[in-house]
N, C-alpha and C positions, 0 to 999 in steps of 0.2 A: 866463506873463505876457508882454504886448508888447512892442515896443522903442520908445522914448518919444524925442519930437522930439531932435534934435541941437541940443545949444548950441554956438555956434559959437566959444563963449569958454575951454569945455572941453575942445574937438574932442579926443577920441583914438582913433584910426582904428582901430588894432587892441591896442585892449585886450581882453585874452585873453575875460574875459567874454561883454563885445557879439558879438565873434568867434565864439561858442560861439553865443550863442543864435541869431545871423542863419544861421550857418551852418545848424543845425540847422532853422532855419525855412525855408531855400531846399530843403534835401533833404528837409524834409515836403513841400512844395509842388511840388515835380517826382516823388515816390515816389507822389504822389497825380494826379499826369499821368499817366506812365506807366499806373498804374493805367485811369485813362479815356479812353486815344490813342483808342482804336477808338472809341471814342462822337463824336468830333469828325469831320467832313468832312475826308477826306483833303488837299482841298485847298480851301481856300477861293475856291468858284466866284463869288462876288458881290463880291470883291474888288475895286475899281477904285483906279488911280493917284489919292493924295491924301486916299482917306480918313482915313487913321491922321492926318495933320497938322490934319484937321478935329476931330480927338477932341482932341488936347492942345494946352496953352497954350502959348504964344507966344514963350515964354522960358523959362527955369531956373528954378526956385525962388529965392529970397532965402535961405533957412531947412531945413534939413534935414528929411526925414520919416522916421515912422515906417517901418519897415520892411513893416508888414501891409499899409501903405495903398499901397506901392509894386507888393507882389507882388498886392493885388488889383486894379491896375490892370493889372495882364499876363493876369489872369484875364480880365479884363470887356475889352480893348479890342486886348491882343498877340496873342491864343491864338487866337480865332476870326480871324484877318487871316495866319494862318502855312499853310504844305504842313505838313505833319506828317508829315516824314521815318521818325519812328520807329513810325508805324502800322506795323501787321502786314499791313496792305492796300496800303503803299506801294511800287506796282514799278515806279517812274518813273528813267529817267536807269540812274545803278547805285547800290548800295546807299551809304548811308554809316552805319559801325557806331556805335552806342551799346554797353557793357554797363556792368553794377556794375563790373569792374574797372577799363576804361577810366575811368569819373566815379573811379572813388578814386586811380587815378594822376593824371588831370586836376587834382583837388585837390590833391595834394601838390604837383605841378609848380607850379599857381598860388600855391598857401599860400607854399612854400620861397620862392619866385619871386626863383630864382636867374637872373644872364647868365653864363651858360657860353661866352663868347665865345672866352675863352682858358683853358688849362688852369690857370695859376693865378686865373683869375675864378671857380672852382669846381671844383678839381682831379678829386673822385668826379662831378661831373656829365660830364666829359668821357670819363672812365676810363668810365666806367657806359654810354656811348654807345657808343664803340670795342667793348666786351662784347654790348651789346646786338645791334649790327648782325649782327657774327659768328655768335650763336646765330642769327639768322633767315637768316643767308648758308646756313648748314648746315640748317636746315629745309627751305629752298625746294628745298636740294641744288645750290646754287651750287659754281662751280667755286672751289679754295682761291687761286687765284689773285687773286680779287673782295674776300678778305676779309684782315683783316689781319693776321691770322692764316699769309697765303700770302700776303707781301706787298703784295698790294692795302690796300683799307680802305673804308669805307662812312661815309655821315653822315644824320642825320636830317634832313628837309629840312619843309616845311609841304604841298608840293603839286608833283606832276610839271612841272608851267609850271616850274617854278625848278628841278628837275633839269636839266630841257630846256634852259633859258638858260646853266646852267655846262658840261654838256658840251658845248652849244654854241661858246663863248667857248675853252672848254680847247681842242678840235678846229680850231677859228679859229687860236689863238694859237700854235699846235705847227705848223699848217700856215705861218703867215706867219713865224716865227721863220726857217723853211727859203728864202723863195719872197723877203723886205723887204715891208711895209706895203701896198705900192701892190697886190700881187697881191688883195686881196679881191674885187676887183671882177670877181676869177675861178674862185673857189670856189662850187664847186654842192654843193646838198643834194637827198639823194633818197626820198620815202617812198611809200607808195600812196593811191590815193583812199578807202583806210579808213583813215587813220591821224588820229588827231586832231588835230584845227585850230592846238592850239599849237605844234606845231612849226614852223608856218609862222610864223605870230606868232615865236618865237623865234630864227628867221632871220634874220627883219626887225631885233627888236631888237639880233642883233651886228652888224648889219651888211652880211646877205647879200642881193642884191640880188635883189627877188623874181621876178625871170625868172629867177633861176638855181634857181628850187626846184622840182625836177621832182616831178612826179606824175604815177605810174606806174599807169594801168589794172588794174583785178583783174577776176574774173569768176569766172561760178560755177563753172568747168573748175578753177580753181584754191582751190575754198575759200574764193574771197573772199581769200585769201591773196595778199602778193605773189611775182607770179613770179619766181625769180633771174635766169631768161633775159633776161627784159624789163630785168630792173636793168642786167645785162651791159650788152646793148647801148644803152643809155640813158649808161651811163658808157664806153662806147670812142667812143659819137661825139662827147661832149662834151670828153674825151681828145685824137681827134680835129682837135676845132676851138681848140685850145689853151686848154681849159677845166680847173679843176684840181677835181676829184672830192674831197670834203670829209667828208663827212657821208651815214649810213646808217642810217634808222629800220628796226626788226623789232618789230613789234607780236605780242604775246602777249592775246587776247582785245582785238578793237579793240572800241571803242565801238558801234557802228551795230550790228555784227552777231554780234559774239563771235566773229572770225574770227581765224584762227593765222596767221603769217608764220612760212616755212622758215628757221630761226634760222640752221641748218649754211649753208645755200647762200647765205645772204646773207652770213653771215660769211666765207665763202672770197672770195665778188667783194670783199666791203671790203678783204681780208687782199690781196690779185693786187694791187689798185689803191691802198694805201695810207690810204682813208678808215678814219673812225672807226666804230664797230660801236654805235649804243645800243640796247638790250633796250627796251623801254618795255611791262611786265606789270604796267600801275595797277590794273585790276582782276583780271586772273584771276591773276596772281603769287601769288594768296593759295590760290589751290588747287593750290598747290604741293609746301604742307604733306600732300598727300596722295598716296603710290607710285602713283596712278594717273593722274594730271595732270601728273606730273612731268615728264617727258621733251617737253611742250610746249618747254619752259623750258631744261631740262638740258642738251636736246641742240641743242648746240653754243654755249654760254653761254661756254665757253671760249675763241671767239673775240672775246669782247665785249670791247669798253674801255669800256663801263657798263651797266648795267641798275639800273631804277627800280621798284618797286611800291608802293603806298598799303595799309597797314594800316587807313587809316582808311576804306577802301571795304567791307572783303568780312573783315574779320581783328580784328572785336569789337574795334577801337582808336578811340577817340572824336577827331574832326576836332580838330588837326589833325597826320600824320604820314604824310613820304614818306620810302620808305630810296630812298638813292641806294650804289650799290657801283663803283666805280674801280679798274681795273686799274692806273695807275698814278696815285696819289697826287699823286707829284711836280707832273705834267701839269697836272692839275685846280688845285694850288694853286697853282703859278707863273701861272697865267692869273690868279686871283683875288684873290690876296695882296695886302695891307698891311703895310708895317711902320714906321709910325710912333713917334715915341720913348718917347707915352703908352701906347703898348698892347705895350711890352717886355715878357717875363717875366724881372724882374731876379728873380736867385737863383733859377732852374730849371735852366740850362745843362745839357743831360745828358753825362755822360762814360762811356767805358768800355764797359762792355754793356749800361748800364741803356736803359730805352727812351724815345725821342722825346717830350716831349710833344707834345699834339693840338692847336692852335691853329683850332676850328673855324670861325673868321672867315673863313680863309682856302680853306673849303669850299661858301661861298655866296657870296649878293649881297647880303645884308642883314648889319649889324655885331651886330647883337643879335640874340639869339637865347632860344629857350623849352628849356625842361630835357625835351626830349620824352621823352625813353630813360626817366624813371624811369616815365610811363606805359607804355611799350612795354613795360616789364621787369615790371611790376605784371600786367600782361595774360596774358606767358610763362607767369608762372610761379601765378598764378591759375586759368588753365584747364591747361593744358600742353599740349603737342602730341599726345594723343589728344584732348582737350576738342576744339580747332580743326580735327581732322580729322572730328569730329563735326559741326561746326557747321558744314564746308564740304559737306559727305555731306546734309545734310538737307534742305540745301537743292538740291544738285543730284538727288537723289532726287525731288524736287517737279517742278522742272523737269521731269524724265523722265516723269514722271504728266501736265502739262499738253502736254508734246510730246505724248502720242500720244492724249490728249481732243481735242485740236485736227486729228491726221490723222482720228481717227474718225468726225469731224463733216463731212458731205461737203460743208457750207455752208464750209467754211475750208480754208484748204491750209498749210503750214511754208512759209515762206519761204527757209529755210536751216536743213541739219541743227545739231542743239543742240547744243555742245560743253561748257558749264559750267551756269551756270543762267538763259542768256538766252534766252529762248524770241523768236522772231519769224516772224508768224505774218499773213492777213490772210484774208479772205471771199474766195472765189475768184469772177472773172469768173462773169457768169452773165446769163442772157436780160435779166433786168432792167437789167444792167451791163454791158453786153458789149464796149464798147470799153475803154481804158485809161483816159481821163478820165475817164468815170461810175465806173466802178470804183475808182477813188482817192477819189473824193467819196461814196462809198457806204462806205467803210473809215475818211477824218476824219470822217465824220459817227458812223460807230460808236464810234470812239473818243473825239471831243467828248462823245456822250452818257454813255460810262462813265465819263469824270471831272465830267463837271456832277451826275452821282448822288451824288460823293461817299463811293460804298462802294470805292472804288477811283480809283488814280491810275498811270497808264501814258503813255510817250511814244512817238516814233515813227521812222520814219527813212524813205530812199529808195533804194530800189537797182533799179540798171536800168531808174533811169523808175517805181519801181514803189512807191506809197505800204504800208508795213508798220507793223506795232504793234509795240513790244517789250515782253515782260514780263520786268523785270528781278528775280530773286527772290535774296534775300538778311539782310534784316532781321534784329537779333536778334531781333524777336518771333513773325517771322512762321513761324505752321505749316500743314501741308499741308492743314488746312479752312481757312486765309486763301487758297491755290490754286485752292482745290476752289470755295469761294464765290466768287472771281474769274472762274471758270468759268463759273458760276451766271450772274452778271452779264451774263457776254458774250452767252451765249446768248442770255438773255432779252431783250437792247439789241437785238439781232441782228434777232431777231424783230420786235420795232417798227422797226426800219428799213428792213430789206427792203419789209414791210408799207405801209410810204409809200409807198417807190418804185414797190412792185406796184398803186399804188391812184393811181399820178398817170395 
C-alpha cells in the first residue's frame, strides 16, 4: 500500500509506521538501482548546466506528497542527470565505496541521529569512536603511538580537507605559542607537485601566506615520489632567510599518479628541523589492510604527528568518513578547543584512574557532528579483515591484468609503474602524432570518446607536460570483466581515432 498525502494538521514525522513503510520503500527503490547501475550511462553525457531547474517547479510544494510520487520523480528526472559512482564501469577520480554494510551503518547513524559532540551528548557514541579508530590504527599497522591506546588518539572526520585544516591550525598554533602571533607571516609549508590541491587551500585558510608554500619538483627518477633531498634543501634555505619551517606533507598513493612519498626520510628532515610530519594515505591508506602494501605506510609512520585515510574511498565505507590519528592529542585540541558554559560536561569530572572523557568538538572545525564510528564499526565487523583484504586483492589484481593489456598493445605505453589499482596509461607518440601537442589531443579525444560512450567513465591527469588517462579501479561492484570490457572499449575508441587522424 502507498504512502497517502501528508496532512499537515496531523504531521507526525516519525511515527513508527510511516517510518517503516517509507523506509522500506527507499531500500526497494535503491536495491532495484543497484540492480540496474550498469544499464544507465555512466555518466551522463548530455547533461547541460540548468536542465534539472527546467524540469521542476518553482517553489516547494504547499502540501506534502506521497512518497511514490516523490521517488518517481528521482526515477524520471534525478537518475538519468547523475555520474553513477556505483557503476562497476566507474573508474573515474578514485573509488568512493558503497556496500550493504556501509547503507545499514549509514542508517542507523541517521535513524539514532545522535550529536556526539561531547561525551555526555552521547556517551557510547564517543566510547564507540575512540574503539573504532583504534581497531583500524592496528589494521593499517599504525604505530601505537597514533592510537589511543599508545597515547595518541584518532577522530572521525567527513573528508581529508578538514584533517588537513586541523593539523594545520594544531601545527600553526604549537608553532606561534613558541615564536608570539606576529611570526605567521613566517611559517612555510612544504609538499610536492603531486600532492593534493587542498593542502594549499588549507594553508591559505589558517593563515599561511601563499608564497610560503613551497612546492617541491618530483620526477620519474624519484617515483613521482618526493625527494627528501630536495625537502632539505628547500627547508635550510628558507631556515636560512629567517623563515620558520612548519609543515610537511608525505603522501601515501597521490592522486594524479598513485605515487608513494619516502615516509622515513621526510619524517627525519621534519624531526632535524622541527616541522610537523602529516601522513596523508586518503586513498591507498586502505590497502594497508593488506602484509603487502603495508610498509608503504608503516615505515616510518612513527615519525608522524598525523596521518589521515578515507574509508569511504577504497574501504566499503559509504561517504562520508575520514580517520584522522594524532600523536599528541593535547596539540590538536588546544588549537581547536571551546569551552563555553553550555557545552560543560556537569557530572562527568573524571578522578582517579578512570579515563578522560572525549569531548570530540574539540577535534574538528564544525560543533556538530555525525555518529560515524557506528558505520565504520558495522563495516569491521560485517566483512572483517579478511573480507577487506579480499576486496583490496581483487581489485589490485585487475589492475595488474589491465597494466600489462596496456604494455602489450604496442599502440599505448604505462605512464608510470602501477603500485595499487591506478593504472595510468596513454597512446604512444606516433607518425600520426608525433609532436607532443597532437599527441595530447589525440589521447583527450580518446578519452572524450570513452566517456560520451557511456560504457565507461575515466579521468585524466598531466605529468611532464604529458596528457594521461587514469583508470581508477576500485568499486564495490566492479569485476575483472568490468576491466576486461573497459579494455575492450579502449581499443575499439582507439581505433576510430587514430583512423581520423590517419585519414585527415
Amino acid at each position: 500500500m502507498g504512502s497517502l498525502p501528508l496532512d499537515a494538521s496531523s504531521l507526525r514525522p516519525l511515527d513508527p509506521v510511516a517510518f517503516s513503510g517509507d523506509s522500506h520503500a527507499v531500500v526497494d527503490f535503491l536495491a532495484e538501482y543497484y540492480r540496474d547501475v550498469d544499464k544507465f550511462p555512466v555518466r551522463a553525457a548530455d547533461m547541460e548546466p540548468g536542465r534539472l531547474r527546467k524540469l521542476l517547479p518553482e517553489a516547494a510544494p504547499e502540501h506534502g506528497e506521497p512518497l511514490e510520487d516523490v521517488l518517481e520523480d528521482v526515477r524520471r528526472d534525478i537518475l538519468p542527470g547523475l555520474t553513477h559512482w556505483q557503476s562497476p564501469s566507474f573508474f573515474a577520480y578514485f573509488p568512493m565505496n558503497a556496500s550493504a554494510a556501509g547503507f545499514a551503518g549509514e542508517m542507523l547513524s541517521v535513524g539514532l541521529n545522535v550529536v556526539p559532540f561531547l561525551w555526555a551528548a552521547s556517551p557510547a557514541a564517543a566510547e564507540l569512536e575512540t574503539v573504532v579508530v583504534d581497531w583500524m590504527g592496528r589494521l593499517l599497522g599504525l604505530p601505537s603511538r597514533l592510537l589511543f591506546s599508545g597515547g595518541g588518539g584518532g577522530v572521525l572526520q567527513g573528508s581529508t580537507c578538514e584533517a588537513v585544516v586541523c593539523t594545520l591550525t594544531a601545527a600553526r598554533d604549537r608553532a606561534l605559542a613558541r615564536l608570539g602571533h606576529e611570526a605567521i607571516l613566517k611559517l612555510v609549508v612544504y609538499a610536492s607537485d603531486q600532492t593534493h590541491a587542498t593542502f594549499q587551500k588549507g594553508a591559505r585558510i589558517v593563515g599561511i601566506p601563499p608564497s610560503n608554500f613551497r612546492v617541491i619538483p618530483t620526477s620519474a627518477a624519484s617515483g613521482y615520489g618526493l625527494p627528501a633531498g630536495a625537502v632539505r634543501e628547500a627547508v635550510e634555505r628558507d631556515a636560512a632567510a629567517g623563515l620558520v619551517p612548519l609543515y610537511l606533507c608525505a603522501t601515501v598513493g597521490t592522486t594524479g599518479l598513485g605515487a608513494v612519498d619516502p615516509v622515513r626520510e621526510l619524517g627525519e628532515v621534519a624531526r632535524r628541523h622541527g616541522m610537523w610530519l602529516h601522513v596523508d594515505a586518503a586513498y591507498a591508506g586502505s590497502a594497508a589492510v593488506c602484509p603487502e602494501f603495508r610498509e608503504y605506510l608503516q615505515d616510518g609512520a612513527e615519525l608522524a604527528d598525523s596521518v589521515s585515510m578515507n574509508p569511504h574511498k577504497w574501504f566499503l565505507t559509504n561517504n562520508d568518513c575520514c580517520c584522522l590519528w594524532v600523536a599528541s592529542p593535547a596539540v590538536l585540541t588546544s588549537a581547536l578547543s571551546t569551552d563555553p558554559e553550555y557545552l560543560k560536561n556537569v557530572g562527568t569530572t573524571t578522578t582517579g584512574n578512570k579515563p578522560a572523557a572525549i569531548d570530540y568538538k574539540d577535534w574538528q572545525i564544525s560543533l556538530s557532528r555525525r555518529f560515524r564510528a557506528i558505520k565504520l564499526w558495522i563495516v569491521l565487523r560485517r566483512y572483517g579483515a579478511a573480507g577487506l583484504r579480499a576486496h583490496i586483492r581483487r581489485h589490485v589484481t585487475a589492475a595488474k591484468w589491465f597494466e600489462r593489456a596496456v604494455a602489450a598493445d604496442q599502440r599505448f605505453e604505462v605512464a608510470v609503474p602501477r603500485k595499487f589499482s591506478l593504472v595510468c596509461f596513454r597512446l604512444r607518440p606516433s607518425r600520426l602524432a608525433a609532436d607532443d601537442a597532437m599527441n595530447d589531443a589525440v589521447n583527450r579525444e580518446l578519452l572524450a570518446a570513452v566517456n560520451e560512450s557511456g560504457r565507461a567513465f575515466m579521468t585524466h591527469f598531466v605529468v611532464d607536460g604529458k596528457f594521461v588517462i587514469r583508470l581508477a579501479i576500485g568499486g564495490a561492484m566492479t569485476e575483472m570483466q568490468h576491466v576486461m570490457d573497459a579494455w575492450d572499449l579502449l581499443q575499439g575508441k582507439a581505433d576510430e581515432v587514430l583512423l581520423r587522424y590517419q585519414q585527415q
